[in-house]
N, C-alpha and C positions, 0 to 999 in steps of 0.2 A: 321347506321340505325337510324331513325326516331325514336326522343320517342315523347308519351304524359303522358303528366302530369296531373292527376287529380287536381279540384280545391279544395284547400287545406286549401286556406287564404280567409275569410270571411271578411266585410267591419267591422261588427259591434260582438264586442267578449261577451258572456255569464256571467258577472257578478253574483257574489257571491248575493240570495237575501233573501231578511226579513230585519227584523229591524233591528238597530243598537244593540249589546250585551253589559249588563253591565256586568264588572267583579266585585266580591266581595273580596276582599283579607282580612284575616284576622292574626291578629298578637298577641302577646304573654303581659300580665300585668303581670310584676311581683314587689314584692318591701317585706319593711321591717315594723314592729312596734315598737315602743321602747320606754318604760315608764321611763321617767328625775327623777333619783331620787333629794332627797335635795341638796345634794352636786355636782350638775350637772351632775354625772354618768348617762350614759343611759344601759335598762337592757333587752332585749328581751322582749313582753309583749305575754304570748303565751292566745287563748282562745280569741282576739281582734276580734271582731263585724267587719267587713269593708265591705262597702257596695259602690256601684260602680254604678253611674247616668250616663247615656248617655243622652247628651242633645241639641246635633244637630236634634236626634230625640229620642221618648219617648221609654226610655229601663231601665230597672235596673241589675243589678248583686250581687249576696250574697255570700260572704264566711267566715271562720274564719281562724285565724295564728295559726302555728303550733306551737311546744312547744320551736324552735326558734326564735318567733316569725315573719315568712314567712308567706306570702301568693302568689298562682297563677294563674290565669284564662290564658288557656292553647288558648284561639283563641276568639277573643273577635275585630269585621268589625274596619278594619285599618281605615277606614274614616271615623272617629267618632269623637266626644270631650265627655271627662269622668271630672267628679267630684268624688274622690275616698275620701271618709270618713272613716274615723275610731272608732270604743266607744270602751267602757271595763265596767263593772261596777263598777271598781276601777278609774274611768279616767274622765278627761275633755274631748270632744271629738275634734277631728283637719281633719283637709280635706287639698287634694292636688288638686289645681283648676285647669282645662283644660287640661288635664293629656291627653297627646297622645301613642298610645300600638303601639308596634311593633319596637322600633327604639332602645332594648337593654338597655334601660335607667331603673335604677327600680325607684321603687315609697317608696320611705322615708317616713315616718310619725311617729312625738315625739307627746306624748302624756305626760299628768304633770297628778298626781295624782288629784282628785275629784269625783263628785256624778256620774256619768256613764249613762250621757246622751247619746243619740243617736240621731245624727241630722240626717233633713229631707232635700229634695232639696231644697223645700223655706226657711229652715234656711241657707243654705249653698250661695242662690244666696244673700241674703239681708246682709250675714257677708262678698261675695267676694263685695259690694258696700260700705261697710267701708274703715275707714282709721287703722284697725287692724293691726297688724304686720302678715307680711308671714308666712303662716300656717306652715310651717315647721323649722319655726327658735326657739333655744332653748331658755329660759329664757338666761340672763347675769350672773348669778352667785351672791353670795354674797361676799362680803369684802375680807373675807379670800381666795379667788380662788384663790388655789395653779398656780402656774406657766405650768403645768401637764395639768389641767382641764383649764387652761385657752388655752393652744395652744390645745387640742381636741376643746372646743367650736368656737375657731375659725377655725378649718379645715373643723369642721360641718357646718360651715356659710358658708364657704368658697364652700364646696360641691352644700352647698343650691343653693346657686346662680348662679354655673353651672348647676345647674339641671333644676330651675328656666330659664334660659338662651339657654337651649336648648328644654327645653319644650315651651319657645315663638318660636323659628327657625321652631319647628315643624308643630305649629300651622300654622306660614304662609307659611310653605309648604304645609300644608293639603289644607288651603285656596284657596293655586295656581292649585292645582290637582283637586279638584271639580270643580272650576270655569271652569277650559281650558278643562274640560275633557268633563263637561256639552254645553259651547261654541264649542267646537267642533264637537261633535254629535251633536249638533242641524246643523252647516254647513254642516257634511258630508251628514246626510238627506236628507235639501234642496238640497245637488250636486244629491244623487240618483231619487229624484224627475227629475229636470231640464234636466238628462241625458232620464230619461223613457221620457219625453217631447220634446227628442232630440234637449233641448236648449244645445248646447255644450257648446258655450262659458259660460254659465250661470253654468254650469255644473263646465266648468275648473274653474272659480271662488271661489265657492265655497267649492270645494277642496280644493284648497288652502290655503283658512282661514280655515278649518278641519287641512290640516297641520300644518301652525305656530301657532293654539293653543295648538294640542296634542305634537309640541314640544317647546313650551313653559313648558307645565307639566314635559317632562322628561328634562328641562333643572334643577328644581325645587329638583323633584326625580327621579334619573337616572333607579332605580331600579322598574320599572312598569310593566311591560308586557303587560296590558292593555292597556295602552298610546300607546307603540310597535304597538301591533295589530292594534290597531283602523289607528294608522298612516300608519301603511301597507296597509289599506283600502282604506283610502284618497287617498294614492300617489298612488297605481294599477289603480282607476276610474280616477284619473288625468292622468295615461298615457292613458291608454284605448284612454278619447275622443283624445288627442296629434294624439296620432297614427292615429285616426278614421279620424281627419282634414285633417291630411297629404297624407290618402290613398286618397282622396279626391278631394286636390288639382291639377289644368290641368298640362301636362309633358313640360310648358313652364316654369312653374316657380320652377325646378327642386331645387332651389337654400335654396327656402323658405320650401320647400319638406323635403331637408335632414336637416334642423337646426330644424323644429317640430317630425320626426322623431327620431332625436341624444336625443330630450327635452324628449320624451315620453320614450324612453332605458332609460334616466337617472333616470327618475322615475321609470321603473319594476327593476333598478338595487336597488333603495335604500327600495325600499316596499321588496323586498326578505330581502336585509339585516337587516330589521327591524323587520319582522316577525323573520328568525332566532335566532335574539338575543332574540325574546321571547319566544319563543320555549326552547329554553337553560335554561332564565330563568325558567321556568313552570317544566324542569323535574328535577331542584334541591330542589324543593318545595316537604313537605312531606304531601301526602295529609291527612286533617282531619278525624279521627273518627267520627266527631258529623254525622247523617244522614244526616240533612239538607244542613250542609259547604257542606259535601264530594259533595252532588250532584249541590248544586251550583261549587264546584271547576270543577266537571266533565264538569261541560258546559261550561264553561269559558276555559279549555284546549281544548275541541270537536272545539271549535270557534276558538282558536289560530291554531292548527292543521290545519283545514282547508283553512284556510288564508294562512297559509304558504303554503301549498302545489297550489293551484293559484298562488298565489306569484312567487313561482320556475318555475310555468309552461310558464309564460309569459316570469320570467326573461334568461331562460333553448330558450327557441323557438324566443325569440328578440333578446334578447341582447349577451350571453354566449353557445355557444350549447357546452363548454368542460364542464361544470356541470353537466353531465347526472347520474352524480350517485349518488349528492347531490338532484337533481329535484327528482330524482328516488325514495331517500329513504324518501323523504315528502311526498312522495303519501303511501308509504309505513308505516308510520307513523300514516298518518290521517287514514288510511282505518283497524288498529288496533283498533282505536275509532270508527268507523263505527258500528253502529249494525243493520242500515238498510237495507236491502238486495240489491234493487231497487238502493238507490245510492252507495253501495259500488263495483257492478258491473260497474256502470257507471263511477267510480273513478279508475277501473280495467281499463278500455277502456280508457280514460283522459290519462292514466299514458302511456299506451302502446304507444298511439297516438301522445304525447309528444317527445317520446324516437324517434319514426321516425320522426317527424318534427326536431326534433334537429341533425338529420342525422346518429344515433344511432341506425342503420336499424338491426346489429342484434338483440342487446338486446330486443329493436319493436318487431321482428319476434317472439322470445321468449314469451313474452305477450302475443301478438294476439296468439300463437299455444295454452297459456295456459288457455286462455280466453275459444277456440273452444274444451277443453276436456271437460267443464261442459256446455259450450250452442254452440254447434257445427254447429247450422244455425242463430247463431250472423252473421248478414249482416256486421256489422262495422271489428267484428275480421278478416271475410273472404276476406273483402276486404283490412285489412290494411296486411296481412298475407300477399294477390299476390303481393302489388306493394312493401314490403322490400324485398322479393325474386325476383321481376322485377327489382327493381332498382338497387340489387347488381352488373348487367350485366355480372353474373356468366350464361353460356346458360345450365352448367349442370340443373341450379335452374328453368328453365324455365319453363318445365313442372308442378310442381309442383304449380310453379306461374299459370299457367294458368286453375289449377283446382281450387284453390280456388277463382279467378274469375270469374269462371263460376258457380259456387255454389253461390257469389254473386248476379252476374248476375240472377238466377233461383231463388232468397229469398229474394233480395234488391227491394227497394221503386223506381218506374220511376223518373227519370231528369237527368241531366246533367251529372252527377256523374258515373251513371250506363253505360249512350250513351258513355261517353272515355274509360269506363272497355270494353264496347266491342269493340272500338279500338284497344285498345290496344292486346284484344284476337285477332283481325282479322290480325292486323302485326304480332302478333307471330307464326300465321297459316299463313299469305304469307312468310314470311321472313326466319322466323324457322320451317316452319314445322310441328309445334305443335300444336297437337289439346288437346282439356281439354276432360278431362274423364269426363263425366257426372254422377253425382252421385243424389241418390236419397235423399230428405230431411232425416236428420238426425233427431236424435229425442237428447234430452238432457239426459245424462247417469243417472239414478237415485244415 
């Protein structure tokens, strides 16, 4: 028997749109205070002033140490640089200069007995342009340092210096993640430009430098999700136009065909896998309390969510159709962060439509049947409902296929789409026998 096929595969695929998302991840300060007595003992200093400059851009923070001399700011933007100062009014005051949060490292600060100043950030910047000793290194002791006090003051240098040493590491990690993160959003834009311009090749370009900057940043630090994402983005519009050249290309130069084809798979293969690892990242993360973090965190997951679930659908219907239940549950995923009504229907029908493009015609049917319980003259569910039940070439299903066809057919928009649905109804009434019950428009169940 004759089939036809509805057209299924479009030249040009629906990209994710708006602007590029920043994320804000924020991370944990915590550290110590500790007043050097004479004899180079150091002793908790509780009641410590410490006050906390952000100075990449203009922020402050204030707290005081507990009575072991602690302090903690619980979420305080990873990409930051901090000048963390210390007073007492029993103390000379000391600062830890360029102090990076989040990386588990705490923040040490000795303080020597005196008048109980409190510095400012312009005292803090004009004493980091001295030739002072490291704010956190203790006096040397006098004459008499026991053997005792002298290997503590040197384990505490010793600490300094790793501290020191990795709070440099950090910095020009941070360095490498703003610059490539910034470098890179700026390319992925011009590729979204150049692509709505349908420059392709200006398009693939551009992606590309979007990729090797945003992994540059996670070669820096692996642990980003943001970088993830964003890179997920690049490489999906980088396969996009690949694939769009290649459907393109005349059926003589089949050769040149399938190596931009295999190029474009390999990009929805590594944009899935990138988004997943951020995604994995994102749900070991505890989200913040503060109002502001929580809902910045929330859009920065709504955005990775999304992406991923794209991501699967390309990589689910290109590259892998045995992934159906990985692609499945990213749609299922993102559509729990949904609160739109509008697209989370639409992301109902995406996922369905998926499932049958990747030849996954029951679970498809499933979908579309459960789409048609709340919008029963959905054109899309009616139609992808007849051709999983046509295409399984079961003829008990046939009937069934050709009712909701024809409820298509009676509810669906004129072209080309609709002229094969009645195709394909007119061979199942020569061939099978089968005529569709005509039903009346439905109304949606309240």
């Amino acid at each position: 028997m004759k089939r036809y096929l509805l057209v299924t595969l479009t030249v040009t695929f629906v990209m994710l749109a708006g602007a590029v998302t920043s994320f804000a991840q924020t991370g944990e300060l915590r550290g110590h205070v500790w007043m050097q007595q004479a004899d180079g003992t150091k002793v908790p200093l509780a009641e410590a002033q410490i006050d906390v400059f952000r100075t990449d851009l203009s922020a402050k923070y204030n707290t005081k140490t507990n009575k072991k001399g602690e302090f903690v700011f619980a979420g305080l933007p990873y990409v930051g640089t901090y000048q963390v100062a210390a007073s007492h009014p029993t103390a000379n005051p000391n600062f830890v200069p360029d102090f990076k949060v989040g990386r588990e490292i705490p923040c040490e600060i000795v303080l020597t007995p005196g008048g109980g100043k409190r510095l400012t950030l312009d005292e803090i910047k004009a004493a980091k342009g001295t030739a002072a000793p490291a704010p956190n290194t203790p006096a040397s002791g006098g004459g008499n340092e026991s053997a005792a006090d002298k290997a503590k003051r040197e384990e505490l240098i010793r600490k300094n210096k790793e501290i020191e040493e990795a709070n440099r590491k950090i910095g020009e990690s941070n360095a490498t993640l703003e610059r490539t993160f910034k470098a890179g959003n700026d390319a992925l834009l011009a590729a979204q430009a150049a692509s709505k311009a349908q420059n392709s090749d200006e398009a693939i370009k551009n992606y590309s430098v979007a990729v090797t900057q945003y992994e540059e940043g996670i070669a820096a630090d692996p642990e980003q999700p943001v970088l993830l994402t964003q890179k997920s983005l690049a490489l999906k519009g980088r396969g996009v136009e690949k694939y769009n050249q290649a459907i393109r290309k005349p059926p003589a130069d089949e050769a040149a065909k399938t190596a931009a084809l295999d190029s474009a798979k390999a990009d929805f293969k590594a944009a899935a896998e990138a988004s997943n690892k951020a995604v994995e990242m994102l749900k070991k993360v505890t989200p913040p309390t503060d109002p502001a973090q929580l809902k910045q965190f929330s859009q920065n997951r709504y955005a990775t969510f999304i992406t991923n679930a794209e991501s699967m659908r390309l990589f689910l219907t290109k590259v892998d159709q045995t992934k159906a239940d990985a692609g499945y549950t990213a749609y299922k995923e993102y559509m729990e962060l949904e609160t739109d009504p509008a697209k989370k229907a639409k992301a109902q029908l995406d996922a369905a439509q998926m499932l049958f493009d990747a030849g996954s015609t029951d679970k498809a049917l499933a979908e579309f049947q459960a789409i048609l319980q709340t919008s029963p003259d959905s054109p899309e569910a009616n139609l992808g409902a007849g051709l999983a039940l046509y295409s399984s070439g079961d003829k008990a299903k046939y009937q069934e296929a050709a009712n909701y066809l024809q409820h298509f057919v009676d509810v669906g928009p004129e072209g080309q789409v609709k002229t094969e649905a009645k195709a394909i109804l007119a061979e199942l009434k020569n061939t099978e026998r089968v005529e569709p019950v005509k039903t009346p428009p439905r109304r949606k169940r309240p």
